[in-house]
N, C-alpha and C positions, 0 to 999 in steps of 0.2 A: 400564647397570650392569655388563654383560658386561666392555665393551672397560675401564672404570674399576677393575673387579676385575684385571686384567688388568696395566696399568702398573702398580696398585699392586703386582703381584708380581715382575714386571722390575726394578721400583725396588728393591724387597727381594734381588734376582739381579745385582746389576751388577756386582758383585767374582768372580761365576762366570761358568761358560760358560752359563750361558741365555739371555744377550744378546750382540749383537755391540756392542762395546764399544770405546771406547779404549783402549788398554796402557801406562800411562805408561813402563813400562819401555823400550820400544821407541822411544821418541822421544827426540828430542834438542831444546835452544833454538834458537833464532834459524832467522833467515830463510835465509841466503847461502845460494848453490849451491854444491855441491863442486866442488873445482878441477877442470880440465883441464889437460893438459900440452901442449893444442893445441886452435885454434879448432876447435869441431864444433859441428854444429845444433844446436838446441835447441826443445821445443814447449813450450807454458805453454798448460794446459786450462783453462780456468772455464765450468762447466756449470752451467745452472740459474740464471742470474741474474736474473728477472725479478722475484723478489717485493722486494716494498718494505719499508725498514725500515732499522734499523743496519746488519746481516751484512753485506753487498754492501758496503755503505763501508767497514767494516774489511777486507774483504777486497781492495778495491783499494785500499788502503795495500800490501799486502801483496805484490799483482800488482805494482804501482811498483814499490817497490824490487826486487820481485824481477827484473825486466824492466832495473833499472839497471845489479844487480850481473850479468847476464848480459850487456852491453856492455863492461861494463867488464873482464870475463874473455874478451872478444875474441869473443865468440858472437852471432849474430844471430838472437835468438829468438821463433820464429812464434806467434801465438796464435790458439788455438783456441776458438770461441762457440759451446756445445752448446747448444743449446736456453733459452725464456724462459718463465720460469716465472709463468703469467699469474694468479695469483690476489690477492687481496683480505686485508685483515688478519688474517680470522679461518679462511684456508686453501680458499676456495671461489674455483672457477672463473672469473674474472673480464675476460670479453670484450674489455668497453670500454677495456682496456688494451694490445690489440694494435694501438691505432692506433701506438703510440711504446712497446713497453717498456721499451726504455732511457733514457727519460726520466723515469721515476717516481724518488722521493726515494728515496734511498740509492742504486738503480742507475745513478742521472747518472753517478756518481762512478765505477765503474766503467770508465763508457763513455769517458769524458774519459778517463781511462790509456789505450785501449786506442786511442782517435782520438790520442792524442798520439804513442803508440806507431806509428802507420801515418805521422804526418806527419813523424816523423823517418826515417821511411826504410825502417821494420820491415813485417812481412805479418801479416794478420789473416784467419782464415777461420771463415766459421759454418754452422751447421743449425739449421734450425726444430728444436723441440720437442713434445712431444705435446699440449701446449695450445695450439700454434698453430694446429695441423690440425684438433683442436675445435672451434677460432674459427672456422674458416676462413678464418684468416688469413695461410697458409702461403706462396701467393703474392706477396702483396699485401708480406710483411717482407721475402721475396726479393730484391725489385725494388727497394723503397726504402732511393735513396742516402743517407739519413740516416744507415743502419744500421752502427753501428760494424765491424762487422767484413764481409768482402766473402762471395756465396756464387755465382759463376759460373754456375754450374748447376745443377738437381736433384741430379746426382750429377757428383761430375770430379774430376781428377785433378791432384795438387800436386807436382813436380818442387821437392827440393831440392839445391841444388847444392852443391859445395866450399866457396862461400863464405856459406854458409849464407843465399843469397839465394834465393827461390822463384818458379816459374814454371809455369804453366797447362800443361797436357800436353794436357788431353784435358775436355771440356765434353760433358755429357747434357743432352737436355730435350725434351719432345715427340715423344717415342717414336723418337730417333735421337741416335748420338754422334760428334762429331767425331773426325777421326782422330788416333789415339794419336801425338802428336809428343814421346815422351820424348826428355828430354837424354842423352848420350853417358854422360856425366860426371857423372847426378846419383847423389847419395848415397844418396837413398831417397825413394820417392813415398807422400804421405800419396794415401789414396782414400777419399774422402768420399762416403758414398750418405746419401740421407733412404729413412731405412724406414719414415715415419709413417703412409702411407695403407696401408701394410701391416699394421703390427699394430696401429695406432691405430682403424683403421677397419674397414671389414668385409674380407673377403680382397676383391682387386680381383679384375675376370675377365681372362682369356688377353689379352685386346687392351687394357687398361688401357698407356698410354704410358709413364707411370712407370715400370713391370713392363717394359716392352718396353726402352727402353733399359736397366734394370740390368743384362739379361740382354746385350743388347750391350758394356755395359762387362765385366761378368764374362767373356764369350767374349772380347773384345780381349785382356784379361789373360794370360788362363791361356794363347791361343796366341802373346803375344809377352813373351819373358825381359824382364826388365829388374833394377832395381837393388832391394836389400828393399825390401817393400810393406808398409804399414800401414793396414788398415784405421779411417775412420773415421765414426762413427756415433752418434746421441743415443740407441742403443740399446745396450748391452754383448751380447757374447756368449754370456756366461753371467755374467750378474748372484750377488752373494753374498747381498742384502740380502733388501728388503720385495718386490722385483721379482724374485726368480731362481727359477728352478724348484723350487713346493713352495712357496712364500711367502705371501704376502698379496696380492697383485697380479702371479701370474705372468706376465710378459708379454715378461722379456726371458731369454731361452735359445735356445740351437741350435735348440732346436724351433719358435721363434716366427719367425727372421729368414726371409726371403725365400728360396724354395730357389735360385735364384741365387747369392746369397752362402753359403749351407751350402755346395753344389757346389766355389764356388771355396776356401772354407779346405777341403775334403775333398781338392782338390787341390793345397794345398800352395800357393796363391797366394801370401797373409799369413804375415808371421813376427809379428805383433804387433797389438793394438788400443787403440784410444781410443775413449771414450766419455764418458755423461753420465746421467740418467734417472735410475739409482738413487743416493737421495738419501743420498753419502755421498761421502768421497776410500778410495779404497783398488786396490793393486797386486798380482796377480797374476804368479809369473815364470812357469807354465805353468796353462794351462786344459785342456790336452788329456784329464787324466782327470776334467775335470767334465764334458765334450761328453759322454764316453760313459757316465756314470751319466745324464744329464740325455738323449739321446736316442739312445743307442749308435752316435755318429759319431767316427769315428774319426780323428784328427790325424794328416796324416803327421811333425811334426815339432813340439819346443816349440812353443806360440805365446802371448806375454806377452798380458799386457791391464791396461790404468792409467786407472779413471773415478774421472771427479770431477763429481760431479753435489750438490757442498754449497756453494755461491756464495752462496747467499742461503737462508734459512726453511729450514737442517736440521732433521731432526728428534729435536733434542737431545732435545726435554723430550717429545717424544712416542714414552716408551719402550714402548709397545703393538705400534709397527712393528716396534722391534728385538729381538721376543722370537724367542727361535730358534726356535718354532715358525711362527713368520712372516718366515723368511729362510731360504735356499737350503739344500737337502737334499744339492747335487750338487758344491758347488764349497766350499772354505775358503780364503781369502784368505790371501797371504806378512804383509799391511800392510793396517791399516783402521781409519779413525775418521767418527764421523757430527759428528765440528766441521765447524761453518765452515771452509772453506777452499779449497784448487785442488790443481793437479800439475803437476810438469814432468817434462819426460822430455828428456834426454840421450842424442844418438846419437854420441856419440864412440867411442872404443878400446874403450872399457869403459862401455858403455852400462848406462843404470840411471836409474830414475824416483825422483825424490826428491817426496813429498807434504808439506804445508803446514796444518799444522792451527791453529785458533784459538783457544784455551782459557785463559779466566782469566785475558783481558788481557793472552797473550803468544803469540810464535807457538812451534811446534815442528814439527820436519822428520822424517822418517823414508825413509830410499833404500833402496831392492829393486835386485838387479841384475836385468838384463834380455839378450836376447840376441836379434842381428840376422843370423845366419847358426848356426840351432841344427844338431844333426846329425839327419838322419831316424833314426826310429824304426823297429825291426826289424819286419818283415812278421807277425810273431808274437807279439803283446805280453801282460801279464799283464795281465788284467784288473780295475781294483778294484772293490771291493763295491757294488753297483745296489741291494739291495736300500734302500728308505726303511725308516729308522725313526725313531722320533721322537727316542727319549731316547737313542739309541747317538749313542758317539762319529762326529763328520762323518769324522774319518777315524780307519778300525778299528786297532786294532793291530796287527793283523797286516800293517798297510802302512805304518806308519811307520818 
């Protein structure tokens, strides 16, 4: 009765701020990527695509063409597989679906873009998701070549190059990592970790393998330079939604990830992230003053973040998630919609994530710029407001 008193009041608030909401002002029609004046890489995120249904097949309608019009703009664009969302029609947990869950109706279709996408030439990388590791299915999706998009190892590292082609750096797995063979020449390394047995599970202990190598990848990084780094994960950094600090399922913030990874964004590793888990598309240009209401960690420099974790079963109609007393205290998003849809992100001259929404039978795009060489931040910075409150503005006035 609670939770039903509850959306019905959402529902009565969605033209205010007590929900996190679409804006139609903010968007725009159509699909196309915006131009470039020169091939640069490109990433295309779809998170969450396991549940069955329509969304997933409208939404690779949408991955196609958008994965066309990026060839055709001269770009060679990677896609990213965050997580599979294992449940059942009526939203429960649903095991017997991680023998294949890219084979359930609607996500076929997906999958087919995404295997077409690799057999022409293109790169695909993925990460389990928190209902994998539920299932205990997290190895067993790893390994199987079926799986449309490829996942090298627990955690490793993506060299892109000039020509927006991508190559293996560096491979984790069994509590040890290959050595860092970045390229000279690449553009920027996506770094993919699975934090699932981390937060999904119980904290592992000191000699957990997984734990051990992320800690060798994060120590490889931080002691050897390389080209910007982006972190990637089915976790966000600091989540806006149902998932962020203060929400209804806090689970993804500075405070949850692996102190590994805090360490290395504490040092300046990542200028940027991608993500999945909370079930929405929405961009981030700086997260640094959510870290430090959300667990006072301090950024040394911008760092963007662009998840998209709405591929399949948003939850449009379940406005109970999206009341703002059940979504992040600590962070407010540039850009956000809980449609259907995905993200790209653009690393050219002028880098910036353009998100993809699906609403009422049509699409709409909406771009954040982004930045892949930000300036650090002064040793002494102004702190904003930590205190929670419910009904105060997410951000006070006096910082806007």
């Amino acid at each position: 009765m609670r939770r039903l008193l509850a959306q019905l009041t959402c529902t009565a608030l969605l033209s205010t701020t007590g929900c996190l909401t679409h804006r139609s002002h903010q968007w725009d029609r159509g699909t196309s990527p915006s131009p470039s004046p020169a091939p640069a890489p490109s990433v295309v995120i779809v998170g969450e695509a396991g549940a069955p249904g329509r969304t997933p097949a409208q939404v690779a309608r949408g991955v196609a063409e958008t994965l066309e019009a990026e060839r055709a703009a001269g770009r060679a664009p990677v896609v990213v597989w965050l997580g599979d969302l294992l449940i059942d029609a009526r939203g429960k947990l649903d095991c017997s679906a991680a023998a294949a869950p890219w084979d359930r109706a609607g996500v076929d279709a997906l999958s087919e873009v995404v295997r077409s996408h690799v057999r022409d030439g293109g790169s695909a990388y993925a990460l389990p998701g928190e209902a994998a590791y539920r299932c205990g299915a997290r190895e067993a999706l790893r390994t199987d070549t079926r799986r449309p998009a490829a996942q090298p190892g627990t955690h490793f590292v993506v060299d892109v190059l000039p020509s927006s082609a991508t190559r293996v750096a560096a491979t984790c797995s069994g509590g040890a990592c290959s050595a860092l063979a970045q390229a000279e020449d690449a553009r920027l390394q996506l770094v993919f970790v699975d934090l699932t047995p981390w937060i999904a599970g119980s904290r592992p202990p000191a000699t957990d393998e997984d734990l051990l190598s992320l800690e060798a990848l994060m120590r490889t990084l931080r002691d050897a330079p390389g080209p910007p780094r982006v972190l990637v994960s089915n976790y966000p950094v600091e989540a806006v939604g149902f998932h962020g600090n203060g929400g209804g399922d806090p689970d993804s913030s500075v405070h949850t990830l692996a102190p590994p990874v805090t360490e290395a964004l504490e040092a300046g590793v990542f200028v940027g992230a991608l993500a999945g888990h909370d079930r929405a598309t929405y961009a981030c240009d700086d997260i640094s003053d959510g870290t430090i209401r959300s667990n006072r960690v301090f950024l040394p420099h911008r760092v963007f973040q662009v998840v998209s974790g709405a591929a399949s079963d948003p939850d449009v109609y379940n406005s109970w998630r999206r009341l703002r007393f059940n979504s992040s205290i600590a962070l407010l998003p540039t850009r956000y919609t809980p449609r259907a849809g995905f993200a790209v992100v653009h690393f050219g001259e002028q880098p910036h994530a353009t998100l993809h929404a699906y609403w009422g039978g049509r699409w709409q795009t909406s771009s954040v710029a982004l930045s892949l060489a930000p300036d650090p931040r002064p040793a002494l910075v102004r702190v904003p407001s930590t205190a929670p409150c419910l009904r105060c503005p997410v951000v006070p006035y006096n910082e806007r």
